[in-house]
Residue frames relative to the residue before (quaternion, step in Angstrom):
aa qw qx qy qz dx dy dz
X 1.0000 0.0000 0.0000 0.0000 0.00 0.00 0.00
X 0.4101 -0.6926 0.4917 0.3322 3.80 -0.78 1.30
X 0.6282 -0.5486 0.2760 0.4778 3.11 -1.19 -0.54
X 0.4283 0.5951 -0.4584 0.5022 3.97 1.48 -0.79
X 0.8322 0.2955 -0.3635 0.2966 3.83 0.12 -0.55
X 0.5653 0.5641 -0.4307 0.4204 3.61 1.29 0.23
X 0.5464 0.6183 -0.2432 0.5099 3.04 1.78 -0.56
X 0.5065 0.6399 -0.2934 0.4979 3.65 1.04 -0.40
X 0.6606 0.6410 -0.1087 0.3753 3.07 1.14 -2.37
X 0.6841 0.3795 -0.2507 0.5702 3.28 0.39 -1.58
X 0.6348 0.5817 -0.3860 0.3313 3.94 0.14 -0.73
X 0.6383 0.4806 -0.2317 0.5549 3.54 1.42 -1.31
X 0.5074 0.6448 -0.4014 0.4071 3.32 1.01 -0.73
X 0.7118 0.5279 -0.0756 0.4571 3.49 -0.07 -2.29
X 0.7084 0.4840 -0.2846 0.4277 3.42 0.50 -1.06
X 0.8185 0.1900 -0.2873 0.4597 3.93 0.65 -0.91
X 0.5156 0.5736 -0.5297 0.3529 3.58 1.01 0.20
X 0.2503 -0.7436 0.5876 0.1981 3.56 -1.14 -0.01
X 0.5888 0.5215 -0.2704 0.5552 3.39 1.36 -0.61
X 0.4682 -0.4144 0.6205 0.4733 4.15 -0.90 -0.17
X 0.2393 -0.6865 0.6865 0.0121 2.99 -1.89 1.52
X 0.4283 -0.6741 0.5031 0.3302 3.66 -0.58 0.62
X 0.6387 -0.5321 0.4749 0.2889 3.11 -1.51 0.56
X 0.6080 0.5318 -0.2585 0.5297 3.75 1.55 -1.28
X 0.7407 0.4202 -0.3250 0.4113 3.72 0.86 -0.43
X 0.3601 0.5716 -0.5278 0.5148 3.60 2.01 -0.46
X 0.7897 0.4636 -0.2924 0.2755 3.44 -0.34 -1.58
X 0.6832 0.4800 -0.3910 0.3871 3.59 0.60 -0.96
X 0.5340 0.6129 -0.3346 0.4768 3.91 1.48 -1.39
X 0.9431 0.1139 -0.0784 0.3024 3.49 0.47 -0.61
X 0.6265 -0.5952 0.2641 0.4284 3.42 1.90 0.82
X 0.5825 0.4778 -0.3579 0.5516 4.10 0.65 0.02
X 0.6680 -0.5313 0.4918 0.1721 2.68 -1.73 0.34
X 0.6123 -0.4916 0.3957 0.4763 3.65 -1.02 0.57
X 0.6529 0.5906 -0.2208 0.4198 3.60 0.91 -1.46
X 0.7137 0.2712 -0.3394 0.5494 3.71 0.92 -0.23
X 0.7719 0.4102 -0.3679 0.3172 3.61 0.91 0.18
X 0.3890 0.5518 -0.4508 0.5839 3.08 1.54 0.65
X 0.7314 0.4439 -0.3415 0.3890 3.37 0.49 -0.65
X 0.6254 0.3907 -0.3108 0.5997 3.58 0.93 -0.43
X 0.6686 0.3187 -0.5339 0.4079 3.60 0.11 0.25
X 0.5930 0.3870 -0.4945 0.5040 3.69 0.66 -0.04
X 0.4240 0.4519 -0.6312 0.4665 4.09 0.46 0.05
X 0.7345 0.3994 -0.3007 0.4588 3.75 -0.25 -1.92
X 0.5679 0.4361 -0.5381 0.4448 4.08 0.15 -0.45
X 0.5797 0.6277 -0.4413 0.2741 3.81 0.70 -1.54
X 0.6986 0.6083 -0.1210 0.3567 2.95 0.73 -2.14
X 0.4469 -0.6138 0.4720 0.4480 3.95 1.07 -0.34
X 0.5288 0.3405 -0.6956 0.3473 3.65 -0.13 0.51
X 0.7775 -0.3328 0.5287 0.0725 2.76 -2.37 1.06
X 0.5933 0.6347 -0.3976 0.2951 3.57 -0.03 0.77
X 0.1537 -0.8561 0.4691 -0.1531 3.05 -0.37 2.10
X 0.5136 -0.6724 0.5074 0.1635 3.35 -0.72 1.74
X 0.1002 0.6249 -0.7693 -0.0873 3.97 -1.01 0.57
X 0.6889 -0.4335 0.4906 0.3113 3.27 -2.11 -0.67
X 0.5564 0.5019 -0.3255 0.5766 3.38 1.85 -0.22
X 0.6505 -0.2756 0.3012 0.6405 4.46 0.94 -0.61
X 0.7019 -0.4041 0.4454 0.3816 2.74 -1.76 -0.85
X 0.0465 -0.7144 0.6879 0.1193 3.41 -1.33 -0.12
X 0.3772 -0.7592 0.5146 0.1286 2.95 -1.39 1.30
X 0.8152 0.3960 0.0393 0.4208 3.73 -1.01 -0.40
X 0.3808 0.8234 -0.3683 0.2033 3.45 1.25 -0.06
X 0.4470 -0.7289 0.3970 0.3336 3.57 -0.34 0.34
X 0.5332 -0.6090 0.5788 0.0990 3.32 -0.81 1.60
X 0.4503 -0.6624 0.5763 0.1626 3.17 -1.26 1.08
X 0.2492 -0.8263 0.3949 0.3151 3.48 -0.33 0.31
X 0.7341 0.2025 -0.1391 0.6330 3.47 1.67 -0.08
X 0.0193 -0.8659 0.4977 0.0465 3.55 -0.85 0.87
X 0.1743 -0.7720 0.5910 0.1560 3.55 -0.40 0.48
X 0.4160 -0.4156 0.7583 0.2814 3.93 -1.76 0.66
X 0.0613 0.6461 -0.7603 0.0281 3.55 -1.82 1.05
X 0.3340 -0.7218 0.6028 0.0640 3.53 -1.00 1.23
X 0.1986 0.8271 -0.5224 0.0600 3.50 -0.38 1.05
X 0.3387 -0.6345 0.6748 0.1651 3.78 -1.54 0.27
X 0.4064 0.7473 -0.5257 0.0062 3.06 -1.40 0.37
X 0.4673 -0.5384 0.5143 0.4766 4.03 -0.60 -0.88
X 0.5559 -0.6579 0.3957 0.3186 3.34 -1.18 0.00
X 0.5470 0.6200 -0.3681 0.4254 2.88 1.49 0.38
X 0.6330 0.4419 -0.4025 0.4920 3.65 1.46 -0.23
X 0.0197 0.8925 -0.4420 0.0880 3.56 1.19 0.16
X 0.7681 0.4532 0.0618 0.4481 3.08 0.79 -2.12
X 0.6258 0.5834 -0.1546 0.4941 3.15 1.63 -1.22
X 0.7091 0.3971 -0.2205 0.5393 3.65 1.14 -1.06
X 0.5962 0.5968 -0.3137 0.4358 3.79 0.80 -0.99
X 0.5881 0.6175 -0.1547 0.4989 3.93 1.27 -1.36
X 0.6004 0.5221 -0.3219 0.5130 3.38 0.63 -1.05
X 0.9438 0.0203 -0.1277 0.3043 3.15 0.09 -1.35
X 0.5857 0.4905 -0.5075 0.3984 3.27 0.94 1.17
X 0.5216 0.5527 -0.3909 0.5192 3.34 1.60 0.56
X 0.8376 0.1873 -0.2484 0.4490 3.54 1.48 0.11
X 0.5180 -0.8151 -0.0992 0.2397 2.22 1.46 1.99
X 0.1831 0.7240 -0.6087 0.2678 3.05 0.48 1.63
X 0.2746 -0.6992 0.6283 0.2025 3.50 -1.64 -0.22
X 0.2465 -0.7428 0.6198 0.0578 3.84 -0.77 1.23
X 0.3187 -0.7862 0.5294 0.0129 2.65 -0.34 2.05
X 0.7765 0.0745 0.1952 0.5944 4.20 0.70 -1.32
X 0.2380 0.6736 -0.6694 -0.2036 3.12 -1.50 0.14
X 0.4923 -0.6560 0.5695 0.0548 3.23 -1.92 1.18
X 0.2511 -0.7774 0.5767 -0.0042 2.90 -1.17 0.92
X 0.2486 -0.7622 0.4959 0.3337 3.65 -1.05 0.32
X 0.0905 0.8727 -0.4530 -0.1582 3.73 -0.18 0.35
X 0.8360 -0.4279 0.1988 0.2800 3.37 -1.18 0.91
X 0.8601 0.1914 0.0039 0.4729 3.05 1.26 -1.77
X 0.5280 0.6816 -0.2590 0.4354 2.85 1.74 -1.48
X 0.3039 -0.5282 0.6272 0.4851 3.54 0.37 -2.16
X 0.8087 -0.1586 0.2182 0.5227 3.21 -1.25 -1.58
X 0.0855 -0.7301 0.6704 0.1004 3.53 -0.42 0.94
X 0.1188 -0.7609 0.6345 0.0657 4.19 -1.06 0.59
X 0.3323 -0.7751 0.5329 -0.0690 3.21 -1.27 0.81
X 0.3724 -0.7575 0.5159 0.1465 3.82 0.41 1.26
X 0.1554 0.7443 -0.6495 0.0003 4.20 -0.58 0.74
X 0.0314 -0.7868 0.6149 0.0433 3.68 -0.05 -0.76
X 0.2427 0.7694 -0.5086 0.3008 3.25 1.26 0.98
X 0.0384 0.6917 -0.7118 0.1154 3.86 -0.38 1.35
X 0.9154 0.1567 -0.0121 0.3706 3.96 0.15 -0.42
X 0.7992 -0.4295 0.2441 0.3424 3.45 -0.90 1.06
X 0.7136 0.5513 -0.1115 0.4177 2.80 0.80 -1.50
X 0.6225 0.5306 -0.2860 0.4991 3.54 1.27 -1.46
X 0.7814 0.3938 -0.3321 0.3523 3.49 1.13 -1.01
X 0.4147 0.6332 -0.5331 0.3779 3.57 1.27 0.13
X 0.7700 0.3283 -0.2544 0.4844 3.42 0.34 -1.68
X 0.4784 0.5742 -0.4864 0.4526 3.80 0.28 0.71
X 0.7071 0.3972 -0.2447 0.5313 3.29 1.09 -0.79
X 0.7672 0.5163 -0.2521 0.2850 2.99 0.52 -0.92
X 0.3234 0.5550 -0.3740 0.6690 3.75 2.35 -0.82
X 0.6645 0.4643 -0.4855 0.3274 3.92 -0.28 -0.79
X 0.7710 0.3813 -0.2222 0.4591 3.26 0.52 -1.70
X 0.4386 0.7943 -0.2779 0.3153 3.51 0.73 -0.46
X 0.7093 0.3859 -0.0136 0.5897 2.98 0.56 -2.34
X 0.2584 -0.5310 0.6896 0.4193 4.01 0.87 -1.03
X 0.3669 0.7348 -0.5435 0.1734 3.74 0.14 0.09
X 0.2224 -0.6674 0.6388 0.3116 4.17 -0.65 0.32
X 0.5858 -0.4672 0.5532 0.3641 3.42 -1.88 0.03
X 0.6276 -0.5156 0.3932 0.4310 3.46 -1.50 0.26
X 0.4461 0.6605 -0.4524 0.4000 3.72 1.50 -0.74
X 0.7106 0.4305 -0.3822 0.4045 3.48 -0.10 -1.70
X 0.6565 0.4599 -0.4579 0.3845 4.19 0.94 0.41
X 0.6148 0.5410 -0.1530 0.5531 3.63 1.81 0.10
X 0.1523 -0.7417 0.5497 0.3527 3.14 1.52 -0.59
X 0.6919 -0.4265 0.1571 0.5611 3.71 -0.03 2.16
X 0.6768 0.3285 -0.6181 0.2281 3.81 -0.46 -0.10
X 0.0652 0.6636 -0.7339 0.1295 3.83 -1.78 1.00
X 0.5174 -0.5654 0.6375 0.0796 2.61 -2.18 0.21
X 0.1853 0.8199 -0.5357 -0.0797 3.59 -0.75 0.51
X 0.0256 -0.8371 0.3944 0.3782 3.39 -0.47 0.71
X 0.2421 -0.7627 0.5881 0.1180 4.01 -0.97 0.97
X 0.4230 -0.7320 0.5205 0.1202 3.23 -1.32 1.58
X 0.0630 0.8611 -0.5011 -0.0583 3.46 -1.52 -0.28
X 0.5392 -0.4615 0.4430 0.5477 3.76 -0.62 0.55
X 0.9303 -0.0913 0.0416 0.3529 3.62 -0.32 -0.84
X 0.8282 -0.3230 0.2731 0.3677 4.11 -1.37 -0.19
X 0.6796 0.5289 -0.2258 0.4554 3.01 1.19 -1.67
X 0.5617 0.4865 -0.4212 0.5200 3.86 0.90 -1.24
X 0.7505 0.3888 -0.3826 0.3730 3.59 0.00 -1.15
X 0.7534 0.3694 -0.3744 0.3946 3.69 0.65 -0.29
X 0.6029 0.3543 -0.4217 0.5772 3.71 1.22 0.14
X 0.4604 0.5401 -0.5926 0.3810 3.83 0.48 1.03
X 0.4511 0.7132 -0.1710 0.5085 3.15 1.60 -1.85
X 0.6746 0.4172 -0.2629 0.5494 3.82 0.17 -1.14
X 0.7552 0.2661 -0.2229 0.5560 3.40 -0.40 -1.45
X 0.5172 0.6137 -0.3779 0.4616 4.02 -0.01 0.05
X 0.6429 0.5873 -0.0317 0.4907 3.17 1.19 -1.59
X 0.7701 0.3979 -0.1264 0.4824 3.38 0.31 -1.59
X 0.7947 0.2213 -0.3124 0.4710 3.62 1.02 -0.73
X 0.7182 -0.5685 0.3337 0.2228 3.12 0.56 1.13
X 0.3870 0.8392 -0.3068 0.2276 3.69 1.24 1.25
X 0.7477 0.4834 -0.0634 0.4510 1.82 1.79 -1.85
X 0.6557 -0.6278 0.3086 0.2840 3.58 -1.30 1.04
């Protein structure tokens, strides 16, 4: 199979799932290696389709925020749950968060957190893996940027963001 037709493949794939599809199930569906389907979804990202990496697979076709705002935040890892909630309960979506590091620079972090749920099984891959956040490499200061249908949501995230004392 060339490559335009694995590219096709993965598309047919993404397209009838609704749930995130693992990269290990791209590869098995179509004989390759995990390593060539990661790589061809960053071609098919290149190319402008819409395709957004979580910790559960891919997902195809997802709905673009139409507005997005950079938020500067502090915290411990214990408000984790507390800051993430806020703004998917006033109905934003946390697209990334960014870190400054020392040596690296900007280090970034894929989330696709849109729902309670997403923000459980985020935690829970964290605690799982033993893994730390990218904060605990800032001591809690980051960056996240969080999407939304419109200005106003992004400016009553900002507010509530504000009030509990996150923002930077």
């Amino acid at each position: 199979m060339n490559k335009e037709s694995r590219f096709k493949k993965i598309l047919e794939i993404l397209e009838r799932e609704s749930a995130p599809v693992s990269g290990s199930k791209i590869s098995k569906l179509l004989g390759v290696t995990r390593q060539i389907v990661v790589q061809d979804i960053a071609v098919l990202k290149s190319r402008g389709f819409y395709i957004i990496s979580t910790a559960r697979g891919y997902v195809f076709n997802a709905k673009k925020p139409s507005f997005t705002r950079l938020f500067a935040v502090k915290h411990s890892k214990a408000d984790i749950y507390k800051e993430l909630s806020l703004i998917v309960k006033n109905g934003g979506e946390i697209i990334d968060v960014i870190v400054e590091h020392p040596v690296y620079g900007e280090l970034k972090g894929n989330l696709n957190i849109r729902t309670i749920e997403d923000i459980k099984i985020f935690i829970s891959a964290m605690e799982t893996a033993n893994a730390e956040p990218l904060m605990a490499l800032s001591k809690g200061i980051h960056l996240h940027t969080v999407g939304a249908p419109s200005e106003e949501v992004l400016n009553r995230i900002e507010e509530v963001l504000r009030k509990e004392g996150l923002l930077i």
